[in-house]
N, C-alpha and C positions, 0 to 999 in steps of 0.2 A: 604581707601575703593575705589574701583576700579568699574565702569559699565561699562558691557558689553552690546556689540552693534554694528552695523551695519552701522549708520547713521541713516537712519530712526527709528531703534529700539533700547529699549536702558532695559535694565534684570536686576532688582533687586532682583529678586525673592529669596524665602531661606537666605536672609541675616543679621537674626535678628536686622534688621530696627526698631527704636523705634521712629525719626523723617524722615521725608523724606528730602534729600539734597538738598537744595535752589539752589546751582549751576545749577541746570540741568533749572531749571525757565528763566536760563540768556540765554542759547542755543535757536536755532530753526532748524527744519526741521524734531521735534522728531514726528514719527504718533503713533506709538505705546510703551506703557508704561507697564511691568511688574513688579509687587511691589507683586503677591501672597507671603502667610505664611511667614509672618513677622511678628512684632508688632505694628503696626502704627493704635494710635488713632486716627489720627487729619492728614488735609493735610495743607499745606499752603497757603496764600491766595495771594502769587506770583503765583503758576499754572494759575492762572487765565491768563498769558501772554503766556502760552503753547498754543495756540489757534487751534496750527494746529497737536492737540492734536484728533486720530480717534479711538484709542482701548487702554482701560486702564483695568486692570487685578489687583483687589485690593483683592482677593478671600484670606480668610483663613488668616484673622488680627484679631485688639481688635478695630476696629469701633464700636460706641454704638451712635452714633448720624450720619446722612449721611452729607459729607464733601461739603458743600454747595457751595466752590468752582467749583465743579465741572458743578455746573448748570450755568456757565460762559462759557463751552467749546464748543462753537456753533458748532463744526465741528465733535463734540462724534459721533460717530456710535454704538460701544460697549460699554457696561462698564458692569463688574463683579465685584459686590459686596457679592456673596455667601460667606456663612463660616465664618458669622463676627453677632452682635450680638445688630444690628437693630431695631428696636421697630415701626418707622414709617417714612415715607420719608417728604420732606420738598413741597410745591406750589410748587417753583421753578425749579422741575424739569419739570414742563409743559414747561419752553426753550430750553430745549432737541430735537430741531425740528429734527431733520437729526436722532433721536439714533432711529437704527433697533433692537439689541439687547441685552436684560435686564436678568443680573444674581443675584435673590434676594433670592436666596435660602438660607438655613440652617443657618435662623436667628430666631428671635423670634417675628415677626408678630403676631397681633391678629385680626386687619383689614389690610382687604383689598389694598395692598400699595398704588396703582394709583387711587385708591376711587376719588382723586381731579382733576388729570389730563389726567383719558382716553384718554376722547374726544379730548385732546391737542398733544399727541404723538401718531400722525396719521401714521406715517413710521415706527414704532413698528411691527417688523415679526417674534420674539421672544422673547416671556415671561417667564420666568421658576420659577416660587416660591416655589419649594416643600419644605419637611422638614420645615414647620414653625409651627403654630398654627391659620392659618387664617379658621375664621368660618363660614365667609359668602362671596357671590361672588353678587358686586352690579348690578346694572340696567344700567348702565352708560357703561357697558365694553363694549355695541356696537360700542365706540368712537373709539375702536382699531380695526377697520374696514377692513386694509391688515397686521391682526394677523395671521403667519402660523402654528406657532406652541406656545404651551401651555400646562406645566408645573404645575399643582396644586397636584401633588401626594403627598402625606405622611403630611396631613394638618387636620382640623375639619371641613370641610365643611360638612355643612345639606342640601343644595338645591344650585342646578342652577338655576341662573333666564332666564325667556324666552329669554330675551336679547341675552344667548348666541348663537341662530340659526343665528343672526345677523353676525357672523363671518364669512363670508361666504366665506372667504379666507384659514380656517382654514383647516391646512394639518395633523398636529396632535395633537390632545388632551389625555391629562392623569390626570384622575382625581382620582386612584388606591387610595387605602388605607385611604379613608376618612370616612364619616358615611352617605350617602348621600342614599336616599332612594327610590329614583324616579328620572327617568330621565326626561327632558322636554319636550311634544312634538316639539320643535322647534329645539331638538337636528335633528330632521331628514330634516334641511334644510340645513345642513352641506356637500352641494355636493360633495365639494373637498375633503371631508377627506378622509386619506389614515389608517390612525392609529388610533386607539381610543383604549385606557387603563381605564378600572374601574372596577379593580379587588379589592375586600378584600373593599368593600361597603356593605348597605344594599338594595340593590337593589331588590325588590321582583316583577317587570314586567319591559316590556319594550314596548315603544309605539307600537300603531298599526300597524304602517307603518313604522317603522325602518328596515325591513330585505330590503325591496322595495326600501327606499330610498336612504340607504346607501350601494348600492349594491354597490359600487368602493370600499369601505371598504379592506382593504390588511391584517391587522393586528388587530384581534381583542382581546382582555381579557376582560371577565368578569367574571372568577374562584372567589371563595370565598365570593359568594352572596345569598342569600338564594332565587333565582329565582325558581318562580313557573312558572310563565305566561312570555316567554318559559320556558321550564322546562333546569335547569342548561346543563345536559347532551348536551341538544340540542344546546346551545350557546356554547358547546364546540366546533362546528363542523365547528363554523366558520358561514358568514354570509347568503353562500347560504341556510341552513338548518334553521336558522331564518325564512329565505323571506317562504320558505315552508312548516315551521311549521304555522306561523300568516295565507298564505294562505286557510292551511288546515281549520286552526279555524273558517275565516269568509266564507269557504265553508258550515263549518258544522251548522254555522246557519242561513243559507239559505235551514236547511232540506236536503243536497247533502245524498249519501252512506257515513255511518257509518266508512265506512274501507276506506277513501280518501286517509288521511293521509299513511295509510302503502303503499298506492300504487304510495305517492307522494313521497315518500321515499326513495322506491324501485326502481323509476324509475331515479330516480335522483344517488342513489348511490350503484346502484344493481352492484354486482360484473359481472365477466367474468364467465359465464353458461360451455364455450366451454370444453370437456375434456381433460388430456393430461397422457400420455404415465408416469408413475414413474419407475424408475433404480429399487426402491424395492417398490413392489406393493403390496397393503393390500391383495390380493390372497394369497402370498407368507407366509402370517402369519403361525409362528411353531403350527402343530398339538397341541390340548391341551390334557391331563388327560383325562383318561376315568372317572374319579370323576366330572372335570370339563364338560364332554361333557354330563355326567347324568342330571348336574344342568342346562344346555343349549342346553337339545333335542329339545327345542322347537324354535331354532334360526337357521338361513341360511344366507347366504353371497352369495351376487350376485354375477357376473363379476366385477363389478366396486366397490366390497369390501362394500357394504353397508350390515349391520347388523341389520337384524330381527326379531321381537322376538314377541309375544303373549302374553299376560299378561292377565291370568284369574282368576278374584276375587274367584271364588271355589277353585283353588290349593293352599292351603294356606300352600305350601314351598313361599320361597322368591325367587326372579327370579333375576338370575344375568346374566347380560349382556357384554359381554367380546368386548368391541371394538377394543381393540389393546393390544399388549404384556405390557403395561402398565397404560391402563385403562381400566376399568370397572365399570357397574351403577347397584346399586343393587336395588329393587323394590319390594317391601311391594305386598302381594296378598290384604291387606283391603290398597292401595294406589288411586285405582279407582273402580267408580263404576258397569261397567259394563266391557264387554270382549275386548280387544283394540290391535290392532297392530301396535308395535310402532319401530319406525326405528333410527340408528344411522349412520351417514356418514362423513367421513371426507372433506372436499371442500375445494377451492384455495381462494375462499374469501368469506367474511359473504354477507349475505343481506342487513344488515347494518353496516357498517364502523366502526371501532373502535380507538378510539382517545386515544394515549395513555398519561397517565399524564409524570413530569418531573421525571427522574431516572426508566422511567420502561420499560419493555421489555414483550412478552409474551414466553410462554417455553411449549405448544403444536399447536400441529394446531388446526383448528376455525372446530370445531363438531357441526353438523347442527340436530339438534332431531324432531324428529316427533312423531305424529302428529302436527303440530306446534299451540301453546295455550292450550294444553292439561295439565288443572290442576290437581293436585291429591290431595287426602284428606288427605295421610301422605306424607312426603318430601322422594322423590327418594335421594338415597347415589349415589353421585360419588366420584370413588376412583381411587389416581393418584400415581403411584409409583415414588417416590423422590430420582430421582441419585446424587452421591457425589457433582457433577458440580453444581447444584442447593441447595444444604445444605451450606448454607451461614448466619454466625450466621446479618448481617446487615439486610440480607433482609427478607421476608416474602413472601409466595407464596397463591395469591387468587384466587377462582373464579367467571369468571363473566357471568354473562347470560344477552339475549337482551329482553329491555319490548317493550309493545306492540306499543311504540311511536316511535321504534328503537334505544333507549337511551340501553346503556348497566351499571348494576349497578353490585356491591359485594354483594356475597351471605356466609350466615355462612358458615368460610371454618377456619378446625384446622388442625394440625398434630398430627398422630397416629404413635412414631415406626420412619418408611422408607415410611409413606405415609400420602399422603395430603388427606385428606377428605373434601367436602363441601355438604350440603344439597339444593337439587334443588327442588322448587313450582311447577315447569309448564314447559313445554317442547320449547325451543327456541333454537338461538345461544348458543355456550356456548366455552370456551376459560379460558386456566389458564393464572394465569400471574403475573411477580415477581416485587416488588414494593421493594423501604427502610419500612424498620421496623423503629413504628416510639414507641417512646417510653415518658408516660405520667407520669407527677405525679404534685400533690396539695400542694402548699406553702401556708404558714401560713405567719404570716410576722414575717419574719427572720431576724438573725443577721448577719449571714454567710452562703455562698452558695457554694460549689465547684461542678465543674462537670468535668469527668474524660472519657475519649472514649481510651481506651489502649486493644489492644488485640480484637479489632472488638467489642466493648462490651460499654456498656454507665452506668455509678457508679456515683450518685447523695449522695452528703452526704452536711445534711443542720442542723443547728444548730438555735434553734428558741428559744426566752424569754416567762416567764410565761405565759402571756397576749397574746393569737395572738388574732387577728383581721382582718387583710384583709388576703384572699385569695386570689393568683393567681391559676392560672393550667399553666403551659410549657409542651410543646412536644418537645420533644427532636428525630432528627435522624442524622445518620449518610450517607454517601453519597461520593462512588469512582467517580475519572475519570481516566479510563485505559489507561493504557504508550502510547497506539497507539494514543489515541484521544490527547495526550498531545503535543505528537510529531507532532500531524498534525496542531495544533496550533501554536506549532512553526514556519511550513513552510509556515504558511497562514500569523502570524504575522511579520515576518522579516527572514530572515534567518540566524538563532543562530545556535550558534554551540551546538546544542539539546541534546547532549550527555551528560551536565552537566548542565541540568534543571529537575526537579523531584519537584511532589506535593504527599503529605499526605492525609488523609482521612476526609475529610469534616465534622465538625461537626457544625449542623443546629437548633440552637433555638427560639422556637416562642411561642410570651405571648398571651394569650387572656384579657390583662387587661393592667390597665396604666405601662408605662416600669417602670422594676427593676430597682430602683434606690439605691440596695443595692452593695458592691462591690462583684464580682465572681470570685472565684478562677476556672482556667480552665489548664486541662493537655491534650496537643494533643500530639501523636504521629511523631516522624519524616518520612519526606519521605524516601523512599528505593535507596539510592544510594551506592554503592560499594566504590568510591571514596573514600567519607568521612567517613566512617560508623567506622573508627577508632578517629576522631579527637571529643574532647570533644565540649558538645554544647556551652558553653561558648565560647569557640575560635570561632565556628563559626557563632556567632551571633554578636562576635567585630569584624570577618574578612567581616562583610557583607554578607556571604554567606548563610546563616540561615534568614527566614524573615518568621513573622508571616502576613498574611491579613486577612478581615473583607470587608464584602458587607452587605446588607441588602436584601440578597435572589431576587437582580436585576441583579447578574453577572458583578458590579461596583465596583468592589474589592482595596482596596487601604492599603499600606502598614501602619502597626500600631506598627512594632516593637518597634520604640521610643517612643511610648504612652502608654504600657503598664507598671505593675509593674513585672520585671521577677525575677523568685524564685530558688533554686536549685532544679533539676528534677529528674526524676528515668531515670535508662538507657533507650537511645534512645526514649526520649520523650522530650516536650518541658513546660513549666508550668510557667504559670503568673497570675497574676488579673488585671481584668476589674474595672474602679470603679463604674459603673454601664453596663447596657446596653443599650444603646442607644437608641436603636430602639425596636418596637414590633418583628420582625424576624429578626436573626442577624446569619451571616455563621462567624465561623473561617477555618482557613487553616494554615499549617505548609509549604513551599516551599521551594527549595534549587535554587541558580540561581546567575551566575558572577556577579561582578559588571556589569552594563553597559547593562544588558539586561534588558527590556520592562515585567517584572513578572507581572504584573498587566494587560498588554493588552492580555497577552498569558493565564491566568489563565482566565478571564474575554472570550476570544476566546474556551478556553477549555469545562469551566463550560457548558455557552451555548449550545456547540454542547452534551454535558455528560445529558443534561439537557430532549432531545427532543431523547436521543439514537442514537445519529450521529457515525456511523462506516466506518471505510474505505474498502473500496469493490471492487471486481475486475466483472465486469463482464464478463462473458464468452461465447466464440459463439465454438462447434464442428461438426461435424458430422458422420454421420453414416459411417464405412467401406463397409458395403452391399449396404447401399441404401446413396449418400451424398444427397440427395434430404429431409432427412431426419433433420431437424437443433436441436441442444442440446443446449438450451440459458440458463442461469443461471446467478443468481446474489447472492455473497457470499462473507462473510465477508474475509478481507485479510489474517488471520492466518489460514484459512481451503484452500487457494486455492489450494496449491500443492498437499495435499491430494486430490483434488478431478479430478483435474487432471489427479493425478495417476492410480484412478480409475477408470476414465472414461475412458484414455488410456489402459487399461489394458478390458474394457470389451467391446470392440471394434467401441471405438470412434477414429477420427482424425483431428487434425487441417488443412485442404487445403489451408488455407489465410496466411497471415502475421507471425502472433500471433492470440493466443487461447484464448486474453484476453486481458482487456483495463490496459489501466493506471489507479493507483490509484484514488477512485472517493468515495466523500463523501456524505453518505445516511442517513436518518433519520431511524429508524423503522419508520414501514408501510408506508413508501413511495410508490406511483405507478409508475411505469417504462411502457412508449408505447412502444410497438416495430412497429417499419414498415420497411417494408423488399422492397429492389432497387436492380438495377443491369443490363446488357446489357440482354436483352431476359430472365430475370427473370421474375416470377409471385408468387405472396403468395396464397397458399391454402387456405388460413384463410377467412371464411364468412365474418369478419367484425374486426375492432380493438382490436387488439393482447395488452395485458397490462400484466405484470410481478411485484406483490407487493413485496417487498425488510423486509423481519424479519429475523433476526441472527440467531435466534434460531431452523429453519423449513428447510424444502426445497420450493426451490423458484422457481424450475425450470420450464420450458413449451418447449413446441417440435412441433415447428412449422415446417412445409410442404410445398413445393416449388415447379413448377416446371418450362420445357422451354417455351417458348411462341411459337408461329404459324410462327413463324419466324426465325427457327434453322437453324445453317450453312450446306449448302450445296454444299460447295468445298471440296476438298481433304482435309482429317482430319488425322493427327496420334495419339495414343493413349499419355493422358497426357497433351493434349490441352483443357482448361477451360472456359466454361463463368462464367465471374465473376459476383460477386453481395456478398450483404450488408444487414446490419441489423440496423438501427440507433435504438441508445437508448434514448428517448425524456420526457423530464418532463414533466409529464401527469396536463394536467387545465383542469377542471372540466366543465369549460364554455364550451371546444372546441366540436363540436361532430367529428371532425375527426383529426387524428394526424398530424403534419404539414409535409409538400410535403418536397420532398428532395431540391427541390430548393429554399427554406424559406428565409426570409431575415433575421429572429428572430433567430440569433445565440445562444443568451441566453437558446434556448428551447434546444437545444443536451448535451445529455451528452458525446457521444462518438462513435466512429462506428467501428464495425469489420466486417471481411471481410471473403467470402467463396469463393468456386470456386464450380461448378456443371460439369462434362465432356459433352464436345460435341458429340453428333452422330461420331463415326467414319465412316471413310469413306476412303479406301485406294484404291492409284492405281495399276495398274495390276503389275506394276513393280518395285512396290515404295521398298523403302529401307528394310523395315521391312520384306517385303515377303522373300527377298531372299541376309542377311546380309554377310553369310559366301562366297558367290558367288563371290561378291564384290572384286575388287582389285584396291583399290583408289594411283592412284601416290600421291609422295612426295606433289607436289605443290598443289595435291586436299586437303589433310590433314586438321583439323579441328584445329587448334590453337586458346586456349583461357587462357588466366593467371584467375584459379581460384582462387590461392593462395591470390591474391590481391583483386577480387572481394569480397573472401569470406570476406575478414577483413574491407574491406568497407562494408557489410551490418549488420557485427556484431556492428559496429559502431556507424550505425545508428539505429539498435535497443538500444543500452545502450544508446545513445544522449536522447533518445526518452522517456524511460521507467526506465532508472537506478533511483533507490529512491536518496534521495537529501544527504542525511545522510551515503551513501554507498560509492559514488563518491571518495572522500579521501581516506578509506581503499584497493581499487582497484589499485589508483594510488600508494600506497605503495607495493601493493602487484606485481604490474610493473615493480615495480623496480625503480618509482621515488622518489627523496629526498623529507625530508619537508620543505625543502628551495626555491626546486621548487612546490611544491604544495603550502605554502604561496605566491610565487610570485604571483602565477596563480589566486589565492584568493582577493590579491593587486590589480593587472591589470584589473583584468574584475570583481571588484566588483560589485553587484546586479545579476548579469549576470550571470546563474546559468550554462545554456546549454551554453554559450561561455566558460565557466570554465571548463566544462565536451570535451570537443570540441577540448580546446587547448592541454590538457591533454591527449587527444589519438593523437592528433599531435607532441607532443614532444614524448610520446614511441615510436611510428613509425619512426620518425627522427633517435630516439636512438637504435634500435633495425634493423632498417634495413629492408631486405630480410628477418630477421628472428623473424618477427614480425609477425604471423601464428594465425589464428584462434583458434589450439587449446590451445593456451596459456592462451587466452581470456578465453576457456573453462576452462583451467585446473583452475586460477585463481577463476573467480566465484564458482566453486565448493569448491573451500580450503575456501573462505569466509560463505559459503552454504547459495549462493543467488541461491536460487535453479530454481527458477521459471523463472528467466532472463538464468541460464544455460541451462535450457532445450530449451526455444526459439531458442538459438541459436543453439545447436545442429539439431533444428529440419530445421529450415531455411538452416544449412548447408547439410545435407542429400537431403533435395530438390534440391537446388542449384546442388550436383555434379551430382543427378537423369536426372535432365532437359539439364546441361552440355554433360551428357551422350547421350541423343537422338539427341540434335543440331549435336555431332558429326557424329550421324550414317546419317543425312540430306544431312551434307558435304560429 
């Protein structure tokens, strides 16, 4: 046996180690020690001469007593003891003076482990115990005084003691998944916290002054509580909607107005009022039936497409209300009491914000109803016509309306047919929206469990003895992440060669009771890859290429293929047993991935973004042909860009800048997007801050206004000459009241900027070029020489440097005309180095091709690959390019 190492480090890890080797005791200069997932009970009590001994990594053994040697090693900073099977620690770690960081997780605590020597391990600035059994947190922990962060998730705790506001160094706390039922007030001494997790507790309020004090707060959860006092909704929205909400409360009993809160609300997260111009505008809506326009004589549509309608308890037809070619609210004549005119309108954003949960998306726009609180005595029907795109047997489609706190909750909504039905109370926000379907059932206590997710579908078959007795309940859902968001994790977590990574469909289990500790038969599905999709699962589960993983619905996913028991399968699926469940929520995944690739960081990258609705999006800037004063800003998911391109092109828009559109840029749903518009003698139209919120499913668009300042040029002008100017796209903070200046120092706030041009005032001389072109008789030596040929391929260049996707780059260079022997080398050389890769690679065609290395090859190319979007750039850049070529000469 052989260790690897460095000198200072020395890698036993994975070596099914059952003693640790006394030789390495006789060595020095060793700082750091990995021994993770091996077998090692016991250490020896030669370490104790390792002295200069700083990070030891003993994670994932069969320790059951803590190796007391190690409280000899004055010089510890780290030690990881996770994943081993612990019961209590020894005094003697109170000589641990120098150790910062402590990994005591996923053992079997019951107290508290530093119960004895808090106060002794003062340089302690992480603590992690999750995953144990520990039930109480003592009085003493103020000893760990520069504790930055803190680890107590997936434990039994019932209370914090006040002690803990004593931490006053702490940066993050996670107290998730315990039973803890009140927070302390002295949680809100906690200035420095950034993070705080205590989700899936029974937390039913939270102190008076927590929104206040923990305004620094960045990252909050508290999902899965039964909060009243704020109401859940409200804690979803983050901390400044707390400080607003407790505000309101101790307004309201000081006697203030009744309605603070809506108007503290509103003020805080009231959308953009301003109107804007839509490509297809609710005007345009198709004539209806004259059957239809009988049952809706009594309704009119403004200019700006709002629908009104009368509702009079003596007509006792039913009143239907046609808002759009695929919705409409039908309304009971006994629904209200007296005669009422009530309105329907579509708008760019709600009045209050809408949070959406993990895996959801919404699939109309946010319909604003009036009069707004208008309740009725029977439930108004809304009804939503359901297209193919949305008929997905995983998911389910709800709706939701805003109460009167601004919380938005689900209201009864089924399916009829080809349409969604929900019943609405009271007249507010109102907004569809597609969630997983999640799917419930009640165990008895069992002998055997399988559970099956094949064909988008979830098949529970359980097999139970005479006598049950204990109940649990399981929900059971299912859960994608689409190719795109997979692929963008690849390029975020390393750059793999992404073409041969592929994940399966998510299947999500969570117990409301002590974990199944029965074993689970479970059948996942394989991923979709073309490659493999002939080779048996067996081969590719011995070729490594097959890997099942397991998180705990944290996006911490770790491979489990060799812990399982694996069974023979049905075509293209995978099937094994669990011998229990672990954990109360537990994800499986099917993945395919080379050796050697990072599946756990990329999966774990993926989930996340799939988690919060992370899509990859282009945003786009055009303008008007008639009027360019006119801007078309858009922000839209990456597989609709070209269409919309097409369209816009085609109905008389144009790009004057660069490109019509950023680089790849990755969004949440309901993100907000600022816009602020710069430029040489530009000016924005715009009253006040321009903001653009980012949902897949909508149009996003707004159509901002520009124009020249008071200080336009006034030398001789030809036609075709631009001031320029810009549009930056800026991550909207809630805190700021204005968008930050172009000259910001906060890099981090831009997402990206495109570019317009506006025409100057002409202005020509009496005898300038243009007047009088044919007249002209320029000698030889006046002539206008310029090598386009060359320029053009240098700025084709430097658009594909700039904007070529990461994944593309190699198919181009073959399609070149280069070998793969030069495209490895190029891979070799400038490893990491993406754009020196892409860089070198149009310097060697050019070498090799010569004079006859032409732009449109570049064209022809990207069109045979149908990188469409990058082909059109260029084309478009080159038509300009020979346009402006063209006037410089008529100059000369």
């Amino acid at each position: 046996m052989m260790a690897t190492g460095n000198g200072s480090e020395v890698d036993l890890s994975r070596r099914n180690l059952y003693t640790f080797p006394t030789y390495l005791t006789k060595g020095s200069g060793i700082l750091r020690l990995k021994l993770q997932i091996n077998m090692l009970k016991s250490l020896p009590p030669e370490m104790a001469n390792m002295r200069e001994l700083e990070e030891i990594f003993c994670s994932n053994n069969q320790f059951e007593e803590f190796p007391e040697v190690l409280c000899r090693l004055d010089n510890l900073a780290s030690l990881d003891m996770a994943g081993n099977k612990l019961k209590n620690l020894p005094a003697e770690v109170a000589n641990l003076k120098n150790l910062k960081k402590l990994w005591l997780g996923w053992n079997v605590f019951h107290e508290f482990p530093l119960k004895s020597c808090a106060s002794e391990l003062t340089a302690l600035k992480e603590l992690h115990l999750c995953n144990n059994s520990i039930v109480d947190v003592p009085e003493n922990i103020f000893g760990l005084e520069n504790l930055e962060i803190f680890d107590l998730s997936h434990n039994k705790v019932q209370e914090l003691p006040e002690a803990i506001g004593d931490l006053i160094n702490l940066k993050t706390l996670d107290i998730s998944y315990n039973i803890i039922e009140a927070l302390p007030y002295t949680v809100c001494d906690l200035v420095h916290l950034k993070t705080l997790k205590a989700s899936s507790n029974q937390i039913t309020r939270l102190p008076s002054e927590f929104g206040e004090s923990l305004h620094q707060v960045k990252v909050l959860n508290l999902a899965g509580n039964p909060l009243a006092n704020p109401p859940i909704d409200v804690c979803n929205k983050g901390i400044d909607a707390i400080r607003k909400y407790q505000e309101q409360r101790r307004e309201s009993t000081e006697n203030n107005r009744k309605n603070d809160l809506a108007d503290c609300v509103e003020t805080d997260f009231g959308g953009d009022d301003r109107r804007t111009d839509r490509i297809q505008n609710p005007k345009t809506r198709p004539r209806k039936s004259s059957q239809e326009e009988q049952k809706t004589r009594h309704h009119s549509v403004d200019g700006n497409g709002k629908v009104s309608a009368r509702i009079d308890p003596n007509n006792y037809e039913n009143h239907i209300i046609h808002v759009s070619s695929d919705i409409e609210l039908k309304v009971s004549s006994d629904a209200v009491k007296e005669e009422v005119n009530v309105t329907a309108e579509f708008v760019e954003n709600p009045a209050f914000p809408l949070l959406l949960g993990d895996h959801e998306f919404i699939v109309t726009d946010f319909l604003d109803l009036g009069p707004d609180g208008l309740t009725f005595k029977e439930p108004m029907l809304f009804n939503l016509k359901c297209h193919d795109d949305l008929d997905d047997k995983m998911r389910e489609i709800v709706v939701r309306t805003t109460n009167d706190d601004g919380s938005w909750s689900d209201v009864k909504t089924w399916k009829e047919g080809c349409t969604i039905k929900a019943e609405v109370e009271h007249f507010s926000g109102l907004v569809a929206v597609s969630k997983p379907k999640q799917h419930s059932v009640i165990l008895t206590d069992v002998n055997t469990l399988s559970v099956s997710c094949v064909k988008d579908d979830i098949a529970v078959d359980v097999q139970t003895p005479k006598e049950n007795k204990n109940v649990i309940r399981m929900v059971m859902e299912l859960q994608n992440v689409e190719r795109d968001t997979l692929l963008r994790a690849c390029e975020l977590v390393g750059e793999y060669d992404d073409d041969f990574v592929a994940m399966g469909t998510i299947l999500k289990i969570q117990q409301d009771a002590e974990k199944f500790g029965k074993p689970i038969s479970l059948t996942l599905p394989l991923p979709e890859l073309s490659e493999v999709n002939h080779v048996a699962v067996d081969q590719l589960r011995k070729r490594g290429i097959l890997k099942v993983l397991r998180d705990h619905n944290d996006d911490n996913w770790n491979d489990v293929t060799d812990d399982v028991i694996h069974h023979m399968t049905p075509e293209r699926c995978m099937s094994f047993t669990e011998s229990n469940l672990p954990w109360p929520c537990c994800r499986y995944v099917t993945v395919f991935a080379e050796r050697g690739v990072n599946i756990e960081s990329i999966a774990q990258m993926a989930t996340r973004m799939a988690r919060k609705g992370w899509k990859i999006v282009n945003l786009v800037l055009l303008q008007n042909i008639k009027n360019p004063k006119s801007l078309y800003v858009d922000c839209v998911v990456k597989e609709k860009l070209n269409d919309l391109l097409a369209r816009l092109l085609d109905t008389g828009y144009e790009a004057r800048g660069t490109l019509p559109y950023t680089r790849d840029i990755d969004l949440p749903e309901g993100e907000k997007v600022v816009l602020e518009v710069g430029g040489e003698n530009i000016q924005s139209m715009e009253s006040k801050k321009t903001n653009l919120t980012f949902y897949s499913r909508r149009d996003n668009h707004v159509i901002l206004h520009v124009s020249l300042g008071n200080e336009v040029c006034t030398e001789i002008v030809n036609a075709g000459d631009d001031y320029t100017g810009f549009v930056d796209f800026m991550k909207f903070k809630p805190n700021t009241v204005h968008a930050p200046s172009e000259n910001s120092n906060d890099n981090d706030m831009a997402y990206d900027r495109l570019w317009f041009g506006i025409p100057k005032p002409e202005i020509q001389a009496p005898n300038s070029p243009k007047s009088d072109i044919a007249s002209q008789d320029l000698n030889e030596s006046q002539k206008f020489t310029y090598d386009i040929t060359t320029e053009g391929v240098e700025i084709a260049i430097d658009i594909l440097s700039s904007r070529l996707l990461q994944r593309d780059w190699r198919r181009l260079a073959r399609k070149l005309g280069l070998s793969d022997v030069d495209i490895d080398s190029l891979e070799h050389n400038y490893q990491g180095d993406l754009r020196e890769q892409i860089h070198q690679m149009f310097r060697q065609w050019r070498q090799k091709e010569g004079d006859h290395a032409a732009v449109k090859t570049l064209i022809s190319a990207l069109d045979e690959l149908q990188i469409r979007n990058l082909c059109h750039a260029i084309k478009r850049c080159w038509d300009s390019l020979k346009k402006i070529l063209v006037q410089l000469k008529y100059r000369h």
